[in-house]
ChimeraX commands (.cxc) that place a marker at each C-alpha (Angstrom):
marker #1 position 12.51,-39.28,21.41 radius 0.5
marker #1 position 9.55,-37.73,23.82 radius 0.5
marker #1 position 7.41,-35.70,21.53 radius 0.5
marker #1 position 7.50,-32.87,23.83 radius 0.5
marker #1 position 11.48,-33.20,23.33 radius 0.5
marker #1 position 10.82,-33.02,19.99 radius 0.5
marker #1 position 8.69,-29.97,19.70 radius 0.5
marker #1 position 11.19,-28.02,21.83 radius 0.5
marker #1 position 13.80,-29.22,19.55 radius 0.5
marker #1 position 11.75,-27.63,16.22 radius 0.5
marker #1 position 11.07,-24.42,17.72 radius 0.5
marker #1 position 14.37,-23.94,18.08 radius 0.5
marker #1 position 15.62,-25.07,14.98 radius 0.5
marker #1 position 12.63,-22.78,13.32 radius 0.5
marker #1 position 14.03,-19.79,15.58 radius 0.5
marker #1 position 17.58,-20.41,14.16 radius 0.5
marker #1 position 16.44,-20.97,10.58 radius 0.5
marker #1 position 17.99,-18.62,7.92 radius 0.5
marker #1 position 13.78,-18.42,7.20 radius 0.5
marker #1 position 13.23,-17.17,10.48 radius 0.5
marker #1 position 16.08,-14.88,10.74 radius 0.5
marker #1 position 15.34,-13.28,7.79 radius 0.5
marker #1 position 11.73,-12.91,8.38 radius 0.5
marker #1 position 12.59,-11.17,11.88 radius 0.5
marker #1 position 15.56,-8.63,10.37 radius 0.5
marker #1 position 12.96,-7.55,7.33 radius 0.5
marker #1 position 9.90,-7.61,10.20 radius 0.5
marker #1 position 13.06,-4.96,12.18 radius 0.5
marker #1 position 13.55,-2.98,9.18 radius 0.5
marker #1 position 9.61,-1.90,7.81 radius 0.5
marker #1 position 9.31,-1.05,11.32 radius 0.5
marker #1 position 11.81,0.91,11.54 radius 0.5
marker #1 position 10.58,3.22,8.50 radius 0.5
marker #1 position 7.44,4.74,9.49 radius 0.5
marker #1 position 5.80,5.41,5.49 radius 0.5
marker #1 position 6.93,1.55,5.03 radius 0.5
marker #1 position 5.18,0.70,8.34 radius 0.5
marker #1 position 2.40,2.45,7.40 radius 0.5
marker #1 position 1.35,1.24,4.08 radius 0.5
marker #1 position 1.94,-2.20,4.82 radius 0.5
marker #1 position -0.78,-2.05,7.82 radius 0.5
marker #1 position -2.72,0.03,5.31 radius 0.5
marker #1 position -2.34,-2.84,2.78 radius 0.5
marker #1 position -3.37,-5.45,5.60 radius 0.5
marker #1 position -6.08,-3.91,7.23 radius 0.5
marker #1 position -7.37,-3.70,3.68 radius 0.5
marker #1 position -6.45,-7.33,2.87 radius 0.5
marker #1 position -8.44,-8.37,6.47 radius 0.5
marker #1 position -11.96,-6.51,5.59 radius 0.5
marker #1 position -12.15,-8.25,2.56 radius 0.5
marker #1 position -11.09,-11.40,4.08 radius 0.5
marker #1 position -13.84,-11.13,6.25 radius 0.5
marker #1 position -16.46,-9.88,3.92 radius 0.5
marker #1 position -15.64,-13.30,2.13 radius 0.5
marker #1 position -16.41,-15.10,5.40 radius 0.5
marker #1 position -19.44,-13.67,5.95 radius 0.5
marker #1 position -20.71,-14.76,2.41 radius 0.5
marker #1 position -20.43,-11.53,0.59 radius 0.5
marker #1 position -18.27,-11.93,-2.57 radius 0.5
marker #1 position -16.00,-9.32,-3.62 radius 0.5
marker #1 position -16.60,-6.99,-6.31 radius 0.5
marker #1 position -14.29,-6.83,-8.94 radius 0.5
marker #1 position -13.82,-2.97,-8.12 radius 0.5
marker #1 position -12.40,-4.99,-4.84 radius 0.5
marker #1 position -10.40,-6.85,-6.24 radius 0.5
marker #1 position -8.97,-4.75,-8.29 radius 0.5
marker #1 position -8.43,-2.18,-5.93 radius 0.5
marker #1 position -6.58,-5.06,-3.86 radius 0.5
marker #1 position -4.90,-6.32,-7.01 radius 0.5
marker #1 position -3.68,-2.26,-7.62 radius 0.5
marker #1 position -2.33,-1.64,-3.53 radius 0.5
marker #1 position -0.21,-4.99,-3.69 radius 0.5
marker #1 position 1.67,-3.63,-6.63 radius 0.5
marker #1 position 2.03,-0.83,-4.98 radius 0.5
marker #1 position 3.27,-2.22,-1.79 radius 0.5
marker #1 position 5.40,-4.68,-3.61 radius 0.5
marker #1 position 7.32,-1.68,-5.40 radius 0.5
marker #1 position 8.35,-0.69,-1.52 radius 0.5
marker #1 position 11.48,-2.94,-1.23 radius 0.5
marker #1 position 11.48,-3.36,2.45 radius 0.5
marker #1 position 7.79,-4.57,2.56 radius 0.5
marker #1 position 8.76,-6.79,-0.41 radius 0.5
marker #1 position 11.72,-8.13,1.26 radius 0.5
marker #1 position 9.02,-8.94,4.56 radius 0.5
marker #1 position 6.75,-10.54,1.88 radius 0.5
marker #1 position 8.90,-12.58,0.33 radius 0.5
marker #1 position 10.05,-14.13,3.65 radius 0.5
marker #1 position 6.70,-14.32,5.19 radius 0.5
marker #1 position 5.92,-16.44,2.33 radius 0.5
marker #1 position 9.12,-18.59,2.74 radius 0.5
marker #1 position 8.45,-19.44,6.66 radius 0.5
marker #1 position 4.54,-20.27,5.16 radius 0.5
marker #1 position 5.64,-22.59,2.93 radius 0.5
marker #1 position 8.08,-24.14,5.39 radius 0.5
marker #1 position 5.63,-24.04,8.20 radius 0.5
marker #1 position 2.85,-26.07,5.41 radius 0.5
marker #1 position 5.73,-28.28,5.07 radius 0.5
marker #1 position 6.14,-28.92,8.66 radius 0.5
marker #1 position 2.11,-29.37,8.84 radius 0.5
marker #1 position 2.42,-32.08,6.12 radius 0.5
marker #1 position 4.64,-33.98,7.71 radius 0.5
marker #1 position 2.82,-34.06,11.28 radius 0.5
marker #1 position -0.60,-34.66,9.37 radius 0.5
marker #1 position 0.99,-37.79,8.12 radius 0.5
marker #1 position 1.72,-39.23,11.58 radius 0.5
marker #1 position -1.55,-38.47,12.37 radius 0.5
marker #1 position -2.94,-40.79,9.53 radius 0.5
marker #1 position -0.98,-43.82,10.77 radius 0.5
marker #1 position -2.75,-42.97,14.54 radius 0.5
marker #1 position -6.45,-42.42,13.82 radius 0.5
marker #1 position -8.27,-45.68,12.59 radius 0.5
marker #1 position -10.76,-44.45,10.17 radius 0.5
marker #1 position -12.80,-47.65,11.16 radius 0.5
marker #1 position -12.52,-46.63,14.40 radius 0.5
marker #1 position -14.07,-42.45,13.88 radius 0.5
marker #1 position -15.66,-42.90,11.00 radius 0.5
marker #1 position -14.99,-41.76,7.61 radius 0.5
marker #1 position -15.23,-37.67,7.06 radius 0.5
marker #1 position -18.15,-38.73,4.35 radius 0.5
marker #1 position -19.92,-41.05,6.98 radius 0.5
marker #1 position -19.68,-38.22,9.51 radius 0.5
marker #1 position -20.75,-35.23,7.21 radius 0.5
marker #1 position -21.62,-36.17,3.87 radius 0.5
marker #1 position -24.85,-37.91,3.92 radius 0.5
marker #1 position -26.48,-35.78,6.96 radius 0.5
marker #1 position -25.49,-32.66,5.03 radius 0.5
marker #1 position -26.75,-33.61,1.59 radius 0.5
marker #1 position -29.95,-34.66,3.49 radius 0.5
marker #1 position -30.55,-31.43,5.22 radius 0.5
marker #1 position -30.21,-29.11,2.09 radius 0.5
marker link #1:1,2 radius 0.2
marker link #1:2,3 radius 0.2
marker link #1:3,4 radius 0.2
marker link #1:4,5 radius 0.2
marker link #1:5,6 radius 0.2
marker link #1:6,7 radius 0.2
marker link #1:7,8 radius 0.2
marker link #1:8,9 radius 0.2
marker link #1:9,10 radius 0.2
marker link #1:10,11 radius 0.2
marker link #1:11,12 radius 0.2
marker link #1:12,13 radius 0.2
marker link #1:13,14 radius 0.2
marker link #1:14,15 radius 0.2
marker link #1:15,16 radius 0.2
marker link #1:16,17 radius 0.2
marker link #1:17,18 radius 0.2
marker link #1:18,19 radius 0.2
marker link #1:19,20 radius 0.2
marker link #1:20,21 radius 0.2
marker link #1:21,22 radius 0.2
marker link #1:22,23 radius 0.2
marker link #1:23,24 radius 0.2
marker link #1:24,25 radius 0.2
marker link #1:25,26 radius 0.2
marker link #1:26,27 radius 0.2
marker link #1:27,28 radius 0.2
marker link #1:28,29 radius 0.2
marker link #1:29,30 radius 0.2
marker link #1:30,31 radius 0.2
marker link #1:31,32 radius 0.2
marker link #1:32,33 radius 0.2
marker link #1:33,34 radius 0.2
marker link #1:34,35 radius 0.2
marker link #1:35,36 radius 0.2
marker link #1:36,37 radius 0.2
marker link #1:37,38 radius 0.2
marker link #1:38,39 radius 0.2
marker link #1:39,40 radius 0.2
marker link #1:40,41 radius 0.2
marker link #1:41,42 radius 0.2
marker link #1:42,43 radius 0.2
marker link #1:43,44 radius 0.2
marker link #1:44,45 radius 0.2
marker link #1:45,46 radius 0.2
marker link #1:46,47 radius 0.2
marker link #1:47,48 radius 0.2
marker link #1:48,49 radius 0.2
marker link #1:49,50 radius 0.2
marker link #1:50,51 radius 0.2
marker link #1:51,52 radius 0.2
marker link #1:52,53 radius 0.2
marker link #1:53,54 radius 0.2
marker link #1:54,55 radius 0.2
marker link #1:55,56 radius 0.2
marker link #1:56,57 radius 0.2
marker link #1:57,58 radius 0.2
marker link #1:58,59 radius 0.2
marker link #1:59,60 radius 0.2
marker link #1:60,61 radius 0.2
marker link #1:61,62 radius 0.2
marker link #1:62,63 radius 0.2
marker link #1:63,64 radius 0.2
marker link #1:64,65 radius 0.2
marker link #1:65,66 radius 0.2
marker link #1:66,67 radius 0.2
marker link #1:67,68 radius 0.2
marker link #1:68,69 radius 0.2
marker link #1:69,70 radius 0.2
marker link #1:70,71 radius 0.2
marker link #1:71,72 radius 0.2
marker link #1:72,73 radius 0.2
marker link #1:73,74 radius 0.2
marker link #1:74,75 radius 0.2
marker link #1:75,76 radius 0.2
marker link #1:76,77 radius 0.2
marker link #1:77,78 radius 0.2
marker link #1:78,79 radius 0.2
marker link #1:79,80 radius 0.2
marker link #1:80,81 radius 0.2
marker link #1:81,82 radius 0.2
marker link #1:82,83 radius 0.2
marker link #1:83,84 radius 0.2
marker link #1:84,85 radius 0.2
marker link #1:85,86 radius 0.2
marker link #1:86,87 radius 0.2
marker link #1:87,88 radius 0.2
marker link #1:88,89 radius 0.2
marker link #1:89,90 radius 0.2
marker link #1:90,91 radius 0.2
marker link #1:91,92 radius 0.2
marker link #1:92,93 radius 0.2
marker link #1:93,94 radius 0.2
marker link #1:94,95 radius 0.2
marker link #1:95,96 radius 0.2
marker link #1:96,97 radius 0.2
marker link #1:97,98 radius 0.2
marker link #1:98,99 radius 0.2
marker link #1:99,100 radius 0.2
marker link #1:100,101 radius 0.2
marker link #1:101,102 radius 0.2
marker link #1:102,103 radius 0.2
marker link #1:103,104 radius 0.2
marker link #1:104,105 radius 0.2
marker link #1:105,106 radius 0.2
marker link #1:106,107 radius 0.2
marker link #1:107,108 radius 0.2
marker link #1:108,109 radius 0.2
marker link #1:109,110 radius 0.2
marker link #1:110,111 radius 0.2
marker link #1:111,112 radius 0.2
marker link #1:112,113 radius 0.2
marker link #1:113,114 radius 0.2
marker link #1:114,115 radius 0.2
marker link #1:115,116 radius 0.2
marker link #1:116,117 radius 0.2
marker link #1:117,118 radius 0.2
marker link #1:118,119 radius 0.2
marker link #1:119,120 radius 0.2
marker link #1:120,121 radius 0.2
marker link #1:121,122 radius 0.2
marker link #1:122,123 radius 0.2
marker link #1:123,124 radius 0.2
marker link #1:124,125 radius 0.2
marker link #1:125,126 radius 0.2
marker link #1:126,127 radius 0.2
marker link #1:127,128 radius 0.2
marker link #1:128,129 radius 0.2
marker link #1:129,130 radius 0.2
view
């Protein structure tokens, strides 16, 4: 089978799955209520500026976390946010699945001989530069 073939094939069969579908009808339904709407971009936007404090090598403060910890629950109590969630999480895992599986044909392509291992790459020039 072409690969390209093959990719076409997934997407579909991800747009069809009951994973997908039930990611898209919960994604239609917190829209649809404004408060639900609301606090889940709330809860996000929230979620991102820590995320990004973390990336720029700030740790959070336990006052952060906790005030993170404290607007999940209360975003989880919202049963149509919980219900997007939940299926988020299932098309994550299923899309980490997915990954797994390509990332294996990629270790039966790429000769480590051939690029080097990640530790000859990285590892020594980084330990000697600190």
């Amino acid at each position: 089978m072409n690969p390209y073939d093959a990719a076409h094939a997934l997407a579909k069969a991800l747009r069809e799955s009951p994973e997908f579908r039930e990611m898209k009808e919960a994604q239609e339904a917190v829209k649809a209520d404004s408060s639900s709407k609301e606090m889940l971009l709330d809860f996000r936007r929230e979620q991102f500026n820590m995320h990004k404090q973390q990336l720029s090598g700030v740790e959070m403060s336990d006052e952060q976390k906790e005030k993170l910890e404290k607007l999940f629950d209360v975003v989880n109590m919202n049963t149509l946010i919980k219900r997007l969630l939940t299926a988020e999480y299932k098309v994550s895992v299923m899309l980490q699945d997915i990954q797994k599986i390509i990332s294996e044909a990629n270790k039966e392509i790429y000769d480590t001989e051939m690029i080097g291992a990640a530790e000859d790459l990285f590892g020594e020039d980084q330990e000697n530069e600190q």
